[in-house]
C-alpha positions in Angstrom: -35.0 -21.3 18.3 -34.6 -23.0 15.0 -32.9 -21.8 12.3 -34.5 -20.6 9.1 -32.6 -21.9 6.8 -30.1 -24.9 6.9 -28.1 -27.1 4.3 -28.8 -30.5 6.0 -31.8 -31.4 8.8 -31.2 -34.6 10.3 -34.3 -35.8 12.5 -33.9 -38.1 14.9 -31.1 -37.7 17.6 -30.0 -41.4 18.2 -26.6 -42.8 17.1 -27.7 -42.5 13.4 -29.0 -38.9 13.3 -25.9 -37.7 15.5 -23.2 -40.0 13.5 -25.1 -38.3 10.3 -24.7 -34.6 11.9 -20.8 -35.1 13.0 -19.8 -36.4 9.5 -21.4 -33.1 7.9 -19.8 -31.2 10.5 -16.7 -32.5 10.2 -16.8 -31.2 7.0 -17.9 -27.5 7.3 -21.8 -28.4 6.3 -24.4 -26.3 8.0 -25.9 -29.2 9.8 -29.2 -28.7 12.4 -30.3 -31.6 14.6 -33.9 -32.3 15.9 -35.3 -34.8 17.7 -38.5 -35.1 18.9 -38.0 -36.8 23.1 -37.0 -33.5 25.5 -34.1 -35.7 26.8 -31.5 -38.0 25.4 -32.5 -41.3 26.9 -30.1 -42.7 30.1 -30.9 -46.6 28.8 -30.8 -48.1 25.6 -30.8 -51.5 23.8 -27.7 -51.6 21.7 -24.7 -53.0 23.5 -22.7 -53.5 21.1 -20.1 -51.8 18.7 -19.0 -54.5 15.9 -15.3 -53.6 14.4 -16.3 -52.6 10.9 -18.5 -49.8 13.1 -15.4 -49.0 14.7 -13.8 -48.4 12.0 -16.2 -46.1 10.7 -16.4 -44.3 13.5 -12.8 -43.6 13.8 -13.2 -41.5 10.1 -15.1 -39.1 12.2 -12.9 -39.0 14.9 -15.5 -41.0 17.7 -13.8 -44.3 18.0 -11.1 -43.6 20.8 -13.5 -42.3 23.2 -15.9 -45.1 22.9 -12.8 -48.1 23.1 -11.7 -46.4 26.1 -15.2 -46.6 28.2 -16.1 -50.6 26.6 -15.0 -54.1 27.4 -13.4 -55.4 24.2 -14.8 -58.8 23.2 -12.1 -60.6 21.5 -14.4 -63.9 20.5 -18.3 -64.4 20.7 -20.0 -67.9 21.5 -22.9 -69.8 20.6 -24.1 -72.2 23.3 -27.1 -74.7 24.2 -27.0 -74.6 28.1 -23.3 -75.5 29.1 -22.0 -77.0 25.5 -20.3 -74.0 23.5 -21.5 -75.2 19.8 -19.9 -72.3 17.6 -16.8 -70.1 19.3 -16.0 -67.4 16.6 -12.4 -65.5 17.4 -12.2 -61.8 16.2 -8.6 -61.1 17.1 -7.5 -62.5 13.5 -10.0 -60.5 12.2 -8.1 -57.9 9.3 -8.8 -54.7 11.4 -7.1 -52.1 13.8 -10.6 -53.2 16.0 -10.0 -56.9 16.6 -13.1 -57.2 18.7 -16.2 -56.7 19.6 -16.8 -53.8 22.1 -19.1 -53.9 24.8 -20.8 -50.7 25.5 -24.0 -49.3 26.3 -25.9 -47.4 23.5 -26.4 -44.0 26.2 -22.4 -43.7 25.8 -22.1 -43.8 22.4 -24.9 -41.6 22.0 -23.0 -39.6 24.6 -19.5 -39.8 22.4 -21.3 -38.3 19.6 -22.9 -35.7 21.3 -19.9 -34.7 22.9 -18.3 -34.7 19.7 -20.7 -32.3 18.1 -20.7 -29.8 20.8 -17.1 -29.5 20.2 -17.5 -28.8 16.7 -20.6 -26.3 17.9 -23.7 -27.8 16.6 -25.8 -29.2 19.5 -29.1 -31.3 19.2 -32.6 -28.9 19.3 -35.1 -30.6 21.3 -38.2 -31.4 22.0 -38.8 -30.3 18.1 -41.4 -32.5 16.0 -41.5 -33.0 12.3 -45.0 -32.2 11.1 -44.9 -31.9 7.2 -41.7 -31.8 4.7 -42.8 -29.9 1.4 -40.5 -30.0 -1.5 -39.2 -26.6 -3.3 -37.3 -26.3 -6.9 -34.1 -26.2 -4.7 -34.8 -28.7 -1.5 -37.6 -28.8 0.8 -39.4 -27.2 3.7 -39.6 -29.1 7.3 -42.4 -27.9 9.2 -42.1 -28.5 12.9 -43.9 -27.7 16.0 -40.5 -24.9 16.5 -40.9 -23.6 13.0 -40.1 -24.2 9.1 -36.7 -25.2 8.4 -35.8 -24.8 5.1 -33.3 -27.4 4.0 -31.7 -28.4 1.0 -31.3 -31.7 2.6 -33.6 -34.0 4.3 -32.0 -36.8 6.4 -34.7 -39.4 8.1 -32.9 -41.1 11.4 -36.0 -40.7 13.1 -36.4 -44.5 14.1 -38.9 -46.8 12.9 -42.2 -44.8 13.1 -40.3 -42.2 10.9 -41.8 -39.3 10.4 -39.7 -38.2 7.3 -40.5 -41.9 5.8 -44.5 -41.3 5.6 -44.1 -37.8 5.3 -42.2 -38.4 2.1 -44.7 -41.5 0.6 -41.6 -44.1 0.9 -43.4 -47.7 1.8 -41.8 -49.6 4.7 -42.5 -53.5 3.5 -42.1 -56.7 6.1 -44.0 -59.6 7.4 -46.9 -58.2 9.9 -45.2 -60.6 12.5 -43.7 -58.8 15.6 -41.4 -60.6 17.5 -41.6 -59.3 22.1 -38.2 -59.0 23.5 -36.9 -58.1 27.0 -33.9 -56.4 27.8 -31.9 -56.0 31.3 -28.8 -54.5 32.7 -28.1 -57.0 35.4 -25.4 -57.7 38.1 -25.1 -61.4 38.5 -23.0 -64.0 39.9 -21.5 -66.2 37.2 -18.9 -68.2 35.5 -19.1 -67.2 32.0 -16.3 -65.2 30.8 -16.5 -61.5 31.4 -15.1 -60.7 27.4 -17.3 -62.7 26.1 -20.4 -62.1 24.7 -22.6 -65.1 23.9 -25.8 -66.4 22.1 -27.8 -69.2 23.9 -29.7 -71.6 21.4 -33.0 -72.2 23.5 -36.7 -73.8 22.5 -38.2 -70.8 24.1 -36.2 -68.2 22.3 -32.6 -66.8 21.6 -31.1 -65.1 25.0 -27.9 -62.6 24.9 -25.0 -62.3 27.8 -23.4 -59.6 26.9 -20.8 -58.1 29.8 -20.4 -53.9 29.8 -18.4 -52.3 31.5 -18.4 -52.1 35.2 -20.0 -55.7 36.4 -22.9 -55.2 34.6 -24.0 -57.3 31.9 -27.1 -56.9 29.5 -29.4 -59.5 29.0 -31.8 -60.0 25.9 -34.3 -62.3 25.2 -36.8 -63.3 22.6 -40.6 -63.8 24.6 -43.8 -64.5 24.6 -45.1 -61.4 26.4 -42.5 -59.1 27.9 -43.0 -57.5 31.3 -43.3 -53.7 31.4 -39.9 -54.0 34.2 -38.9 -57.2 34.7 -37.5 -58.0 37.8 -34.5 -60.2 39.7 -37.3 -63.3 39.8 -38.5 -62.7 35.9 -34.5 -62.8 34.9 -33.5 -65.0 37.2 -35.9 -68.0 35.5 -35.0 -66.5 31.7 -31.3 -67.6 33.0 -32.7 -70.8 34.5 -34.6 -72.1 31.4 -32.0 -70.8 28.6 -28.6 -70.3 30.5 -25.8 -72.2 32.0 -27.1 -75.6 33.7 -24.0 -76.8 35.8 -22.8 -73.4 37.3 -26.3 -71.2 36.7 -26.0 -67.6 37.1 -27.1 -65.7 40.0 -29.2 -62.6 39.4 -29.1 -60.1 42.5 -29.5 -56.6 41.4 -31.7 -55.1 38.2 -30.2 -52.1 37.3 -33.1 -51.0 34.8 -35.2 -53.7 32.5 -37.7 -53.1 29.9 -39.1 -54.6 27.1 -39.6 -53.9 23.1 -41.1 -55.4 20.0 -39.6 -55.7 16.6 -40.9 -55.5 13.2 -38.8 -57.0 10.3 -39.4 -54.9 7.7 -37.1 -52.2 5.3 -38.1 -49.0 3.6 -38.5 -49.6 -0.5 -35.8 -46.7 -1.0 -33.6 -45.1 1.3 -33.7 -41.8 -1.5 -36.6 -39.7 -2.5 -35.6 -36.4 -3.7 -33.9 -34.3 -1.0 -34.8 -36.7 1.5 -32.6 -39.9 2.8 -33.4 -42.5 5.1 -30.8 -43.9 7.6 -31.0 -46.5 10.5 -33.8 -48.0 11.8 -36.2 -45.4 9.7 -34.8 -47.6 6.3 -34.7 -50.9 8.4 -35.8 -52.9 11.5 -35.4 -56.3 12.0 -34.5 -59.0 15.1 -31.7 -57.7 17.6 -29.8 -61.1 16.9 -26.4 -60.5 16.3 -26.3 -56.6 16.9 -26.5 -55.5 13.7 -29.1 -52.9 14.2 -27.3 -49.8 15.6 -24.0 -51.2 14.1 -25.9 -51.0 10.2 -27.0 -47.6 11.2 -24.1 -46.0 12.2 -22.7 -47.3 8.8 -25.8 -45.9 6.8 -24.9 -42.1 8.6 -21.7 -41.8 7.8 -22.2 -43.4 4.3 -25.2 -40.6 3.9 -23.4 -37.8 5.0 -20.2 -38.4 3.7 -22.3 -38.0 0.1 -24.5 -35.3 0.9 -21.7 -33.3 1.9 -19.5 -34.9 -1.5 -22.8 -33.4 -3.5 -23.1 -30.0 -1.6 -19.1 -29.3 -1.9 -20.1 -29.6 -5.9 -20.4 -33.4 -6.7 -22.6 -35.0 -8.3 -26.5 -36.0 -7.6 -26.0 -39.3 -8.2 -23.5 -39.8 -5.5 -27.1 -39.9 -3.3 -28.2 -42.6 -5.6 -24.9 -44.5 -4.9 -25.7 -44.0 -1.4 -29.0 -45.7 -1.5 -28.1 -48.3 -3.8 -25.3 -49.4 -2.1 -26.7 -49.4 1.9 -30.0 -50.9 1.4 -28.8 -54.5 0.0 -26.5 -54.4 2.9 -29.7 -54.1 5.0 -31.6 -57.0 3.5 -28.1 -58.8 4.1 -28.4 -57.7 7.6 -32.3 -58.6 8.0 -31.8 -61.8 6.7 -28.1 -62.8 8.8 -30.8 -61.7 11.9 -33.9 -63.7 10.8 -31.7 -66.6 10.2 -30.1 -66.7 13.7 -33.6 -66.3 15.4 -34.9 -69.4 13.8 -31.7 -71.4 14.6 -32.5 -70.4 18.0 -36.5 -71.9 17.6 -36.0 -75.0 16.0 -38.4 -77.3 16.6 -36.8 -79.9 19.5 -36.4 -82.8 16.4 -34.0 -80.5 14.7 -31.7 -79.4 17.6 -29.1 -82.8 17.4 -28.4 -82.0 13.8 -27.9 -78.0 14.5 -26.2 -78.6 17.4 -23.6 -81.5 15.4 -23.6 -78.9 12.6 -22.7 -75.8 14.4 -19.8 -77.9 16.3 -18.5 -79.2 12.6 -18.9 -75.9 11.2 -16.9 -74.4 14.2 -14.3 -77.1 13.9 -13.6 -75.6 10.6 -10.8 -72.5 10.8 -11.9 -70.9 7.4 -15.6 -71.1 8.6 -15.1 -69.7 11.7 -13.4 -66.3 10.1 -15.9 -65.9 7.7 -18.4 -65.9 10.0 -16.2 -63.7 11.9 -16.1 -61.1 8.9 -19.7 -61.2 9.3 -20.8 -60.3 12.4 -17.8 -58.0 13.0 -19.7 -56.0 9.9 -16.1 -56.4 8.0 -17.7 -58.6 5.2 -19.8 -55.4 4.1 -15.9 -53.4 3.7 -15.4 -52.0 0.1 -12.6 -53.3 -1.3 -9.0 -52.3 -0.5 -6.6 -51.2 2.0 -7.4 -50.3 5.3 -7.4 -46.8 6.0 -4.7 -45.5 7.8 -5.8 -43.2 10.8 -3.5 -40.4 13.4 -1.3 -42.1 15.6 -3.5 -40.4 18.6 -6.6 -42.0 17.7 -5.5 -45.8 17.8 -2.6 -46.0 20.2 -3.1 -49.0 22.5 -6.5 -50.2 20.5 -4.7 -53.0 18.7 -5.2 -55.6 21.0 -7.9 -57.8 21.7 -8.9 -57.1 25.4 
Protein backbone atom coordinates (compact mmCIF):
# COMPACT_ATOMS: atom_id res chain seq x y z
CA UNK A 1 0.00 0.00 0.00
CA UNK A 2 1.25 3.50 -0.75
CA UNK A 3 1.89 5.96 1.53
CA UNK A 4 -0.18 9.02 1.92
CA UNK A 5 2.01 11.39 2.16
CA UNK A 6 5.81 11.50 1.19
CA UNK A 7 8.64 14.29 0.79
CA UNK A 8 9.99 13.00 -2.58
CA UNK A 9 8.13 10.44 -5.26
CA UNK A 10 10.47 9.26 -7.78
CA UNK A 11 8.64 7.29 -10.72
CA UNK A 12 10.35 5.15 -12.66
CA UNK A 13 12.47 2.31 -11.05
CA UNK A 14 15.50 2.03 -13.51
CA UNK A 15 19.05 3.20 -12.61
CA UNK A 16 17.96 6.83 -12.60
CA UNK A 17 14.85 6.65 -10.37
CA UNK A 18 16.70 4.14 -7.87
CA UNK A 19 20.25 6.32 -8.02
CA UNK A 20 17.61 9.39 -7.35
CA UNK A 21 15.87 7.37 -4.29
CA UNK A 22 19.39 6.16 -2.56
CA UNK A 23 20.83 9.74 -2.68
CA UNK A 24 17.62 11.06 -0.73
CA UNK A 25 17.94 8.15 1.41
CA UNK A 26 21.17 8.44 2.15
CA UNK A 27 20.33 11.46 3.57
CA UNK A 28 17.30 10.89 5.85
CA UNK A 29 14.54 12.12 3.10
CA UNK A 30 11.31 10.36 3.16
CA UNK A 31 11.72 8.91 -0.28
CA UNK A 32 8.82 6.48 -2.10
CA UNK A 33 9.63 4.58 -5.31
CA UNK A 34 7.09 3.56 -8.07
CA UNK A 35 7.37 2.12 -11.08
CA UNK A 36 4.97 1.09 -13.35
CA UNK A 37 6.49 -2.89 -14.89
CA UNK A 38 5.47 -5.70 -11.88
CA UNK A 39 9.11 -6.87 -12.16
CA UNK A 40 12.50 -5.40 -12.43
CA UNK A 41 13.63 -6.50 -15.82
CA UNK A 42 16.45 -9.57 -16.04
CA UNK A 43 17.95 -7.85 -19.52
CA UNK A 44 18.79 -4.56 -20.31
CA UNK A 45 20.71 -2.34 -22.85
CA UNK A 46 23.33 -0.44 -20.99
CA UNK A 47 26.58 -2.20 -20.65
CA UNK A 48 28.47 0.17 -19.64
CA UNK A 49 29.63 2.30 -16.47
CA UNK A 50 31.93 5.33 -17.74
CA UNK A 51 34.48 6.49 -14.72
CA UNK A 52 32.93 9.90 -14.06
CA UNK A 53 29.68 7.57 -13.30
CA UNK A 54 31.76 5.77 -11.09
CA UNK A 55 32.68 8.28 -9.30
CA UNK A 56 29.40 9.38 -8.71
CA UNK A 57 28.21 6.41 -7.72
CA UNK A 58 30.81 5.92 -5.10
CA UNK A 59 29.16 9.33 -3.19
CA UNK A 60 26.35 7.15 -2.49
CA UNK A 61 28.19 4.28 -1.53
CA UNK A 62 27.18 1.88 -4.91
CA UNK A 63 30.49 1.83 -6.68
CA UNK A 64 32.41 -1.16 -4.89
CA UNK A 65 29.74 -3.48 -5.53
CA UNK A 66 29.38 -2.84 -9.11
CA UNK A 67 33.61 -2.84 -9.79
CA UNK A 68 33.61 -6.09 -8.17
CA UNK A 69 30.87 -7.98 -10.55
CA UNK A 70 32.38 -5.85 -14.19
CA UNK A 71 35.32 -6.37 -16.46
CA UNK A 72 37.23 -3.16 -16.27
CA UNK A 73 38.02 -1.70 -19.69
CA UNK A 74 41.22 0.08 -19.48
CA UNK A 75 41.16 1.49 -23.32
CA UNK A 76 38.26 1.57 -25.98
CA UNK A 77 38.86 1.20 -29.90
CA UNK A 78 37.54 2.46 -32.96
CA UNK A 79 37.99 0.12 -35.91
CA UNK A 80 36.94 -0.39 -39.75
CA UNK A 81 37.12 -4.27 -40.08
CA UNK A 82 40.67 -5.33 -38.83
CA UNK A 83 42.43 -1.69 -38.89
CA UNK A 84 42.19 -0.12 -35.27
CA UNK A 85 41.77 3.73 -36.53
CA UNK A 86 41.34 5.53 -33.01
CA UNK A 87 42.66 3.52 -29.62
CA UNK A 88 41.77 5.81 -26.63
CA UNK A 89 43.62 4.67 -23.14
CA UNK A 90 41.72 5.46 -19.84
CA UNK A 91 44.32 4.29 -17.35
CA UNK A 92 45.90 7.99 -17.54
CA UNK A 93 42.66 9.17 -17.12
CA UNK A 94 42.66 11.74 -13.58
CA UNK A 95 40.37 9.30 -11.61
CA UNK A 96 40.31 6.54 -8.85
CA UNK A 97 38.11 4.65 -11.89
CA UNK A 98 40.77 4.43 -14.66
CA UNK A 99 38.44 2.56 -16.92
CA UNK A 100 35.54 1.69 -18.37
CA UNK A 101 33.55 -1.02 -16.60
CA UNK A 102 31.72 -3.59 -18.33
CA UNK A 103 28.56 -4.53 -16.80
CA UNK A 104 25.18 -5.35 -17.53
CA UNK A 105 22.45 -2.72 -16.75
CA UNK A 106 20.21 -5.74 -14.53
CA UNK A 107 23.24 -5.52 -12.02
CA UNK A 108 23.47 -2.23 -11.57
CA UNK A 109 19.93 -1.88 -11.22
CA UNK A 110 20.48 -4.78 -8.84
CA UNK A 111 23.35 -2.69 -6.78
CA UNK A 112 20.92 -0.04 -6.24
CA UNK A 113 18.15 -1.93 -5.21
CA UNK A 114 20.18 -3.77 -2.86
CA UNK A 115 21.39 -0.69 -1.62
CA UNK A 116 17.99 0.74 -0.86
CA UNK A 117 16.65 -2.20 0.95
CA UNK A 118 19.42 -1.80 3.24
CA UNK A 119 18.63 1.65 3.99
CA UNK A 120 14.68 0.34 4.21
CA UNK A 121 12.93 1.91 1.28
CA UNK A 122 12.09 -0.69 -1.40
CA UNK A 123 10.57 -0.09 -4.85
CA UNK A 124 6.30 -0.29 -4.95
CA UNK A 125 5.25 -1.98 -8.03
CA UNK A 126 3.14 -2.46 -10.44
CA UNK A 127 1.96 1.33 -9.47
CA UNK A 128 0.98 3.85 -12.45
CA UNK A 129 1.15 7.49 -12.47
CA UNK A 130 -2.19 8.83 -13.70
CA UNK A 131 -2.46 12.60 -12.98
CA UNK A 132 0.15 14.96 -10.76
CA UNK A 133 -1.97 18.11 -9.44
CA UNK A 134 -0.08 20.84 -7.96
CA UNK A 135 -0.98 22.27 -4.18
CA UNK A 136 0.32 25.74 -2.48
CA UNK A 137 2.96 23.34 -0.89
CA UNK A 138 3.83 20.47 -3.66
CA UNK A 139 1.68 18.29 -5.57
CA UNK A 140 -0.66 15.40 -5.58
CA UNK A 141 0.39 12.01 -7.70
CA UNK A 142 -2.53 10.06 -8.50
CA UNK A 143 -1.91 6.48 -9.29
CA UNK A 144 -3.70 3.42 -9.97
CA UNK A 145 -2.57 2.41 -5.82
CA UNK A 146 -3.68 5.78 -4.60
CA UNK A 147 -2.80 9.70 -4.17
CA UNK A 148 0.55 10.33 -3.01
CA UNK A 149 0.98 13.53 -1.81
CA UNK A 150 4.47 14.77 -2.35
CA UNK A 151 6.35 17.81 -1.96
CA UNK A 152 8.58 16.55 -4.61
CA UNK A 153 8.07 15.24 -7.96
CA UNK A 154 10.99 13.35 -9.59
CA UNK A 155 10.24 12.07 -13.45
CA UNK A 156 12.82 8.90 -14.14
CA UNK A 157 10.11 7.31 -15.79
CA UNK A 158 11.91 6.80 -19.22
CA UNK A 159 11.12 8.31 -22.44
CA UNK A 160 7.29 8.06 -22.65
CA UNK A 161 7.36 9.83 -19.22
CA UNK A 162 4.38 10.09 -17.60
CA UNK A 163 5.51 13.00 -15.19
CA UNK A 164 6.87 14.90 -18.47
CA UNK A 165 3.23 15.21 -20.22
CA UNK A 166 1.61 15.13 -17.12
CA UNK A 167 3.42 18.32 -16.16
CA UNK A 168 3.03 20.18 -19.95
CA UNK A 169 7.07 20.01 -20.30
CA UNK A 170 7.67 19.63 -24.34
CA UNK A 171 10.11 16.92 -25.33
CA UNK A 172 11.78 18.56 -28.82
CA UNK A 173 13.95 16.32 -31.46
CA UNK A 174 14.07 15.40 -35.03
CA UNK A 175 10.94 12.89 -35.88
CA UNK A 176 13.72 10.46 -37.15
CA UNK A 177 14.05 7.19 -35.18
CA UNK A 178 17.04 5.34 -35.61
CA UNK A 179 16.23 0.64 -35.12
CA UNK A 180 18.85 -0.87 -33.17
CA UNK A 181 19.50 -4.59 -32.10
CA UNK A 182 21.09 -5.63 -29.11
CA UNK A 183 22.56 -9.31 -28.06
CA UNK A 184 24.28 -10.93 -25.18
CA UNK A 185 26.31 -13.46 -27.17
CA UNK A 186 29.07 -16.18 -26.50
CA UNK A 187 31.46 -16.15 -29.42
CA UNK A 188 34.70 -17.38 -30.52
CA UNK A 189 37.08 -14.44 -31.13
CA UNK A 190 40.27 -12.66 -31.11
CA UNK A 191 39.48 -9.36 -30.02
CA UNK A 192 40.57 -8.45 -26.65
CA UNK A 193 38.42 -9.42 -23.80
CA UNK A 194 39.01 -5.63 -21.92
CA UNK A 195 38.31 -4.03 -24.63
CA UNK A 196 35.29 -2.54 -25.75
CA UNK A 197 35.19 -1.38 -29.37
CA UNK A 198 33.28 0.71 -31.98
CA UNK A 199 33.29 -0.64 -35.64
CA UNK A 200 32.94 2.14 -38.37
CA UNK A 201 30.68 0.31 -40.94
CA UNK A 202 28.55 1.58 -44.26
CA UNK A 203 25.60 -0.20 -42.86
CA UNK A 204 25.77 1.14 -39.42
CA UNK A 205 27.89 1.57 -36.18
CA UNK A 206 28.24 -2.12 -34.27
CA UNK A 207 29.45 -2.35 -30.43
CA UNK A 208 31.71 -5.42 -28.90
CA UNK A 209 31.54 -4.86 -25.66
CA UNK A 210 32.84 -8.07 -23.31
CA UNK A 211 30.79 -8.51 -19.69
CA UNK A 212 31.65 -10.49 -17.40
CA UNK A 213 31.59 -14.17 -17.66
CA UNK A 214 32.34 -14.89 -21.63
CA UNK A 215 29.64 -13.06 -22.69
CA UNK A 216 29.78 -10.04 -24.68
CA UNK A 217 27.02 -7.62 -25.86
CA UNK A 218 26.56 -6.70 -29.25
CA UNK A 219 24.75 -3.46 -30.58
CA UNK A 220 24.07 -2.44 -33.83
CA UNK A 221 22.50 0.34 -35.80
CA UNK A 222 19.65 -1.39 -38.59
CA UNK A 223 17.45 -1.13 -40.89
CA UNK A 224 14.63 -3.22 -39.33
CA UNK A 225 15.51 -5.07 -36.17
CA UNK A 226 14.27 -8.62 -35.57
CA UNK A 227 11.92 -9.16 -32.59
CA UNK A 228 14.88 -12.06 -31.27
CA UNK A 229 17.56 -12.19 -33.36
CA UNK A 230 19.24 -15.29 -33.60
CA UNK A 231 22.98 -17.09 -33.90
CA UNK A 232 22.47 -16.72 -38.03
CA UNK A 233 21.08 -12.78 -37.75
CA UNK A 234 24.35 -11.97 -35.46
CA UNK A 235 26.51 -14.06 -36.96
CA UNK A 236 26.16 -12.00 -40.56
CA UNK A 237 25.95 -8.42 -38.39
CA UNK A 238 29.63 -9.71 -37.35
CA UNK A 239 30.38 -10.83 -40.97
CA UNK A 240 29.55 -7.49 -42.72
CA UNK A 241 30.86 -4.96 -39.88
CA UNK A 242 33.36 -7.05 -37.74
CA UNK A 243 36.74 -8.47 -37.88
CA UNK A 244 37.69 -9.76 -41.59
CA UNK A 245 40.98 -11.86 -41.03
CA UNK A 246 40.08 -13.73 -37.77
CA UNK A 247 36.00 -13.28 -37.89
CA UNK A 248 34.18 -14.05 -34.86
CA UNK A 249 32.26 -17.07 -34.21
CA UNK A 250 28.71 -16.67 -32.86
CA UNK A 251 27.50 -20.03 -31.04
CA UNK A 252 25.14 -19.37 -28.35
CA UNK A 253 22.34 -16.22 -27.95
CA UNK A 254 21.85 -15.73 -24.57
CA UNK A 255 18.88 -13.27 -25.05
CA UNK A 256 18.61 -10.53 -28.13
CA UNK A 257 16.12 -7.96 -28.73
CA UNK A 258 15.78 -4.89 -30.50
CA UNK A 259 14.82 -1.01 -29.80
CA UNK A 260 14.33 2.25 -31.47
CA UNK A 261 15.72 5.63 -30.46
CA UNK A 262 14.44 9.05 -30.60
CA UNK A 263 16.94 12.00 -30.33
CA UNK A 264 15.17 14.41 -28.64
CA UNK A 265 15.44 16.41 -24.89
CA UNK A 266 12.77 17.80 -22.67
CA UNK A 267 12.69 21.87 -22.92
CA UNK A 268 13.32 22.02 -18.97
CA UNK A 269 14.22 19.46 -16.66
CA UNK A 270 12.19 21.83 -13.69
CA UNK A 271 8.60 22.72 -13.58
CA UNK A 272 7.56 23.51 -10.12
CA UNK A 273 7.75 20.55 -7.75
CA UNK A 274 8.51 18.35 -10.54
CA UNK A 275 12.16 17.35 -11.98
CA UNK A 276 13.06 15.34 -14.90
CA UNK A 277 16.06 12.92 -14.85
CA UNK A 278 17.42 10.30 -17.36
CA UNK A 279 15.96 9.34 -20.34
CA UNK A 280 12.52 11.23 -19.37
CA UNK A 281 14.78 14.80 -20.00
CA UNK A 282 16.81 13.06 -22.81
CA UNK A 283 17.14 10.28 -25.42
CA UNK A 284 19.41 10.08 -28.09
CA UNK A 285 21.70 7.22 -30.11
CA UNK A 286 23.35 4.50 -27.80
CA UNK A 287 26.86 5.46 -29.32
CA UNK A 288 29.25 5.87 -26.83
CA UNK A 289 27.20 4.89 -23.71
CA UNK A 290 26.28 7.87 -22.61
CA UNK A 291 22.66 7.23 -22.00
CA UNK A 292 22.43 5.47 -18.62
CA UNK A 293 25.93 6.94 -17.62
CA UNK A 294 24.16 10.91 -18.15
CA UNK A 295 21.29 9.57 -16.10
CA UNK A 296 22.82 8.31 -13.30
CA UNK A 297 24.65 11.70 -13.19
CA UNK A 298 21.20 13.68 -13.55
CA UNK A 299 19.89 11.48 -10.14
CA UNK A 300 22.30 12.12 -8.01
CA UNK A 301 22.72 15.78 -9.17
CA UNK A 302 18.72 15.99 -8.55
CA UNK A 303 18.54 14.46 -5.37
CA UNK A 304 21.50 15.67 -3.87
CA UNK A 305 19.48 19.34 -4.34
CA UNK A 306 16.14 18.35 -3.46
CA UNK A 307 17.36 17.02 -0.33
CA UNK A 308 20.00 20.44 -0.02
CA UNK A 309 16.37 22.40 -0.40
CA UNK A 310 14.22 20.17 1.96
CA UNK A 311 17.12 20.28 4.82
CA UNK A 312 16.39 24.30 4.45
CA UNK A 313 18.25 25.48 1.26
CA UNK A 314 17.35 27.39 -1.12
CA UNK A 315 14.70 26.98 -4.21
CA UNK A 316 16.94 27.92 -6.50
CA UNK A 317 19.37 25.11 -5.90
CA UNK A 318 16.52 23.09 -8.24
CA UNK A 319 17.11 25.81 -10.81
CA UNK A 320 20.88 25.16 -10.55
CA UNK A 321 20.10 21.63 -10.99
CA UNK A 322 18.28 22.08 -14.22
CA UNK A 323 20.48 24.62 -15.58
CA UNK A 324 23.41 22.85 -15.05
CA UNK A 325 22.37 18.95 -16.39
CA UNK A 326 20.50 19.75 -19.33
CA UNK A 327 23.53 21.48 -21.48
CA UNK A 328 25.39 18.51 -20.38
CA UNK A 329 22.64 16.50 -22.19
CA UNK A 330 22.65 18.43 -25.52
CA UNK A 331 26.61 17.83 -25.09
CA UNK A 332 25.81 14.27 -24.79
CA UNK A 333 23.16 14.12 -27.76
CA UNK A 334 25.33 15.79 -29.92
CA UNK A 335 28.98 13.61 -28.84
CA UNK A 336 26.23 10.56 -29.83
CA UNK A 337 24.80 11.99 -33.09
CA UNK A 338 28.22 12.79 -34.17
CA UNK A 339 29.72 9.28 -33.76
CA UNK A 340 26.66 7.70 -35.60
CA UNK A 341 27.24 9.68 -38.69
CA UNK A 342 31.03 9.01 -38.54
CA UNK A 343 29.91 5.51 -38.62
CA UNK A 344 27.50 6.27 -42.05
CA UNK A 345 29.56 8.21 -44.09
CA UNK A 346 28.90 7.87 -47.41
CA UNK A 347 31.79 5.24 -48.96
CA UNK A 348 33.73 8.60 -50.74
CA UNK A 349 34.29 9.94 -47.33
CA UNK A 350 35.70 6.91 -45.48
CA UNK A 351 39.72 7.35 -46.73
CA UNK A 352 39.70 10.72 -45.26
CA UNK A 353 37.90 9.60 -41.77
CA UNK A 354 39.77 6.77 -41.65
CA UNK A 355 43.48 8.87 -42.34
CA UNK A 356 41.92 11.41 -39.93
CA UNK A 357 41.00 9.29 -37.06
CA UNK A 358 44.60 7.46 -37.28
CA UNK A 359 46.34 11.22 -37.26
CA UNK A 360 44.07 12.22 -34.66
CA UNK A 361 44.94 9.07 -32.55
CA UNK A 362 48.63 9.50 -33.31
CA UNK A 363 48.23 12.56 -31.25
CA UNK A 364 48.77 11.96 -27.21
CA UNK A 365 46.90 15.14 -26.11
CA UNK A 366 43.97 14.14 -28.55
CA UNK A 367 43.66 10.97 -27.48
CA UNK A 368 43.09 12.10 -23.55
CA UNK A 369 40.77 14.49 -24.36
CA UNK A 370 38.76 12.31 -26.08
CA UNK A 371 39.37 10.11 -23.20
CA UNK A 372 37.91 12.78 -20.66
CA UNK A 373 35.03 12.55 -22.80
CA UNK A 374 33.65 9.44 -23.15
CA UNK A 375 34.84 8.45 -19.59
CA UNK A 376 32.12 11.47 -18.69
CA UNK A 377 35.17 13.24 -16.73
CA UNK A 378 35.06 16.34 -19.09
CA UNK A 379 31.53 17.15 -17.55
CA UNK A 380 33.53 17.18 -13.69
CA UNK A 381 33.11 20.56 -11.80
CA UNK A 382 36.15 21.95 -11.20
CA UNK A 383 38.51 20.90 -8.41
CA UNK A 384 39.94 18.20 -6.46
CA UNK A 385 38.91 14.85 -6.53
CA UNK A 386 36.89 13.81 -3.70
CA UNK A 387 38.43 11.70 -1.36
CA UNK A 388 36.32 8.51 -0.46
CA UNK A 389 36.60 5.55 2.84
CA UNK A 390 39.44 3.48 2.47
CA UNK A 391 36.72 0.42 2.23
CA UNK A 392 35.10 1.56 -0.76
CA UNK A 393 38.20 1.82 -3.24
CA UNK A 394 40.72 -0.63 -1.96
CA UNK A 395 42.03 -2.53 -5.00
CA UNK A 396 39.95 -0.31 -7.67
CA UNK A 397 42.90 1.73 -8.75
CA UNK A 398 44.06 -0.23 -11.41
CA UNK A 399 43.10 -0.65 -14.86
CA UNK A 400 41.98 -4.34 -15.23
Amino acid sequence: MLPQRTDVLVVGAGPTGLATALTLARRGVDVTVVDQQEQPPLTSRAAVVHAYTLEVLDRIDAAAPLVAQGVRAPRFSVRDRDRVLLAVPFHRLPTRFPYALLISQAVTEAVLTERLADLGVRVRRPCRLTGLTRTPDGIVAETDGGDVRARFVVGADGLHSAVRERSGIGFAGPAAVESFVLADVRVRSALPRDEAALFLARPGPLVWAPLPDGVVRLVAAVPTAPAQPDVAYLQTLLDERGPARRPDRVTEVLWGSRFRVHHRIADTFRSGPVLLAGDAGHVHSPAGGQGMNLGICDAVAAGTALADVLAGGPDGLLDAYAARQRPMAEDVLSFAAGLTRLATLPPAGRPVRDVLLRVLGALPPVRHRIALRLSGLSHREPGPVAPVARSNVAGLGAAG
